[in-house]
N, C-alpha and C positions, 0 to 999 in steps of 0.2 A: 657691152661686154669688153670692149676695148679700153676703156678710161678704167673698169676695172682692172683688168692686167696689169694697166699703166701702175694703178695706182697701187700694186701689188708687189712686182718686181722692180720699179724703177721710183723705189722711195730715195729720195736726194737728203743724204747725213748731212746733220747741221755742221757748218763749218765751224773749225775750233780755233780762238782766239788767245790774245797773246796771256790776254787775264786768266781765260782757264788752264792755262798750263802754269800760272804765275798762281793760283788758287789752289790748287790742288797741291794737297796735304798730306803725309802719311799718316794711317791709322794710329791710334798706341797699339794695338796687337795684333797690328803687320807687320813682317817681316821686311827689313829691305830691301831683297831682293824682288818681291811681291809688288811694293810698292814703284821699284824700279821697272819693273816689266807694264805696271799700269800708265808710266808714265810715258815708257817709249810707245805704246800703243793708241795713245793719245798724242802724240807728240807726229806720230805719222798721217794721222789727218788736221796738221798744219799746214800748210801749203804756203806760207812765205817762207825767203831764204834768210833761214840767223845763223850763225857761225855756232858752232858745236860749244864753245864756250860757256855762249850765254843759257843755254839750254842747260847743263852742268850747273852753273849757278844758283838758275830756278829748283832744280830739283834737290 
């Protein structure tokens, strides 16, 4: 019952890499604001340090 639990509430989110932020596209009938909010939402489970710059660029 325990490794159930585990394996319930303590699912570990795949970590996001520099390509899927570098991949990711806007829709054609997305808004860019839409888009812009999918990006920062993804961009928060990066966990290396890039300068706000480069982040800007990608998207």
């Amino acid at each position: 019952m325990e490794n159930v639990f585990h394996d319930y509430y303590f699912r570990i989110q795949p970590e996001v890499t520099i390509s899927d932020l570098a991949a990711l596209k806007q829709n054609e009938d997305e808004p860019a604001q839409d888009f812009i909010t999918r990006f920062r939402k993804l961009k928060m489970k990066f966990w290396i340090l890039i300068e706000e710059r480069h982040f800007i660029q990608m998207a």
